[in-house]
PALOMI-11643 format. One record per residue (C-alpha): residue number from 1; residue in one letter; x, y, z. Coordinates in steps of 0.001 Angstrom, whole numbers, plus 500000, padded with zeros to 6 digits. Each point is the difference from the previous one (the first is absolute). Example, Ala and Ser with C-alpha at 12.3 -4.5 7.8 and 13.67 -1.06 7.14 Angstrom:
! PALOMI-11643
(1,"A",(512300,495500,507800))
(2,"S",(501370,503440,499340))
This chain:
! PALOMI-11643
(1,"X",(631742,636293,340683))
(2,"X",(496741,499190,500954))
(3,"X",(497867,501072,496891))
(4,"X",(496368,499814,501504))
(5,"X",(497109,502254,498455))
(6,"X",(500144,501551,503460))
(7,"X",(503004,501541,499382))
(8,"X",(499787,501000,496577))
(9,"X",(499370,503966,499406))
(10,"X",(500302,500117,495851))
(11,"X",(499822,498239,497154))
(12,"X",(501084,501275,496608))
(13,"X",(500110,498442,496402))
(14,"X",(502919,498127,500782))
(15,"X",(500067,498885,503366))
(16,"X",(498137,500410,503682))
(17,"X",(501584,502034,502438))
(18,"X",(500372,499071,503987))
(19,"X",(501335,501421,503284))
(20,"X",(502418,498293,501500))
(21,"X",(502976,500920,502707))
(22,"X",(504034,499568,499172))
(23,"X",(501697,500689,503097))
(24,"X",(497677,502080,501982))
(25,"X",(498918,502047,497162))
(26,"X",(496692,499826,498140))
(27,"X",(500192,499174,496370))
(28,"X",(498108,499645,496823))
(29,"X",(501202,496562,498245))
(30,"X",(498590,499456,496576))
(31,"X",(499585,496609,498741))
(32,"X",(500294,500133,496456))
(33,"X",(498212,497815,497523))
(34,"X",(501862,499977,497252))
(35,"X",(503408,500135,500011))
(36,"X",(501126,498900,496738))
(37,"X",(499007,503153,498009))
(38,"X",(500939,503188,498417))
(39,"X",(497387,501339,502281))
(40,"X",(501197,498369,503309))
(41,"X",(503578,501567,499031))
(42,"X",(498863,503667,499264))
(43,"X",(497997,500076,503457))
(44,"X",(502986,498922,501849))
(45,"X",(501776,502779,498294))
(46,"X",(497495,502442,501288))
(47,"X",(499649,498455,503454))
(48,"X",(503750,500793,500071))
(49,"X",(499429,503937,500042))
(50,"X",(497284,500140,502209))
(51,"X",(500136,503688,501228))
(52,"X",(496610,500834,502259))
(53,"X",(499611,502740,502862))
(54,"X",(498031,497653,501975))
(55,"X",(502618,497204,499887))
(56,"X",(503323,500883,502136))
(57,"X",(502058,497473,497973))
(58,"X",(498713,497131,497166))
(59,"X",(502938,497990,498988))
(60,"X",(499946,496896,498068))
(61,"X",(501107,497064,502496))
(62,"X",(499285,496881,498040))
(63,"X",(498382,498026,497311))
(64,"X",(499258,496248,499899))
(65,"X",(498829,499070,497106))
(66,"X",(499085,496128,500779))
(67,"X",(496025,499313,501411))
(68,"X",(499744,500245,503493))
């Protein structure tokens, strides 16, 4: 993942948002900033059980949690 201001299309207290493509399919990627915290662990969680009308699935697909 390329993660070039271009691209990016959030940014949120813990981490920038950017569109990306996994096999043919647009995506939102999130690169995290801090992944060593209570926080970072209870966002996951709620990343998890994304429900939105406006997304037809989300679904967690991996983390990496050394720097890129």
């Amino acid at each position: 993942m390329n993660f070039d201001e271009s691209q990016k299309i959030g940014q949120g207290s813990y981490g920038s948002v950017y569109l990306g493509h996994l096999k043919g399919t647009e995506v939102a990627i999130k690169q995290m900033m801090n992944t060593k915290s209570k926080e970072f662990l209870a966002e996951l969680n709620i990343l998890c059980k994304v429900h939105h009308t406006n997304l037809k699935m989300a679904h967690l697909v991996s983390i990496c949690t050394t720097p890129v």
